[in-house]
C-alpha positions, 0 to 999 in steps of 0.5 A: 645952753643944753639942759636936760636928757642928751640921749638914752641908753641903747643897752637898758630900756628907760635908762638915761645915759647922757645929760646936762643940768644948769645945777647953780647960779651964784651972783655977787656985786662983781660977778655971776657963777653958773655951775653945771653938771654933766653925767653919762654912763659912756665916758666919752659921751660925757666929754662930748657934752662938756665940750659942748657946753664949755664951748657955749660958754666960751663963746659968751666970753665966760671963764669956764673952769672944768671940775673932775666929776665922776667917771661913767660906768656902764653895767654888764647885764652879763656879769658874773657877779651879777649872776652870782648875787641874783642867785644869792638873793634868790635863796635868801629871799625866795624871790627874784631881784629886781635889776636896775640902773639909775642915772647918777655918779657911783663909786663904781664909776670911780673903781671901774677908772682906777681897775677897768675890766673889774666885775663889779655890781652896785646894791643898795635900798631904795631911795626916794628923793636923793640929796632933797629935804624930802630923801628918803630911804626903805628900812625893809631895803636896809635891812636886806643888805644888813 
């Protein structure tokens, strides 16, 4: 079973666009469950992977049931409100952003489905070690956004 980076963004320098992870195992006295997880900021890409993994597993005879997951969302460098809001922080804060994007399911994925074409940008504090006993967020970042 793949596992791991399946490809990079061409848009975005570093940033991860596609992969899959063997996220669980659970066994009992009468069967094994394996739980995977696949993200990409291209929809279709996701699908691909899935496809792909749900095949090997077919093909091992597994009874493969899909979950709903979070839709891809690809950030527009070129966006209007993007614009807007480094201008903002800029007068705020006397300094220029910094302008990211991570691997991860958003909400802005879940809109982005239901409205597509919808400008829209994620902003947050940082935060070191997500859904991990060690997670960890800047309160100098919070209070920016307060």
């Amino acid at each position: 079973m793949p596992h791991g980076v399946i490809s990079m963004s061409h848009d975005l320098e570093g940033l991860v666009e596609t992969s899959t992870n063997l996220a669980t195992i659970k066994m009992d006295a009468k069967q094994l469950t394996i739980g995977t997880s696949q993200r990409s900021s291209v929809d279709g890409a996701k699908v691909n992977i899935a496809n792909t993994v749900k095949s090997i597993f077919n093909l091992a005879g597994a009874k493969v049931v899909e979950g709903d997951g979070y839709p891809g969302w690809q950030p527009n460098m070129d966006s209007n409100l993007l614009k807007v809001s480094k201008k903002a922080f800029k007068n705020l804060f006397k300094k220029e952003p910094e302008i990211k994007a991570i691997h991860a399911g958003l909400e802005t994925g879940l809109l982005g489905a239901k409205y597509p074409g919808i400008d829209m940008i994620s902003f947050g504090p940082t935060i070191q070690g997500a859904h991990s006993p060690d997670e960890q967020v800047n309160i100098k970042d919070v209070e920016k956004i307060l």
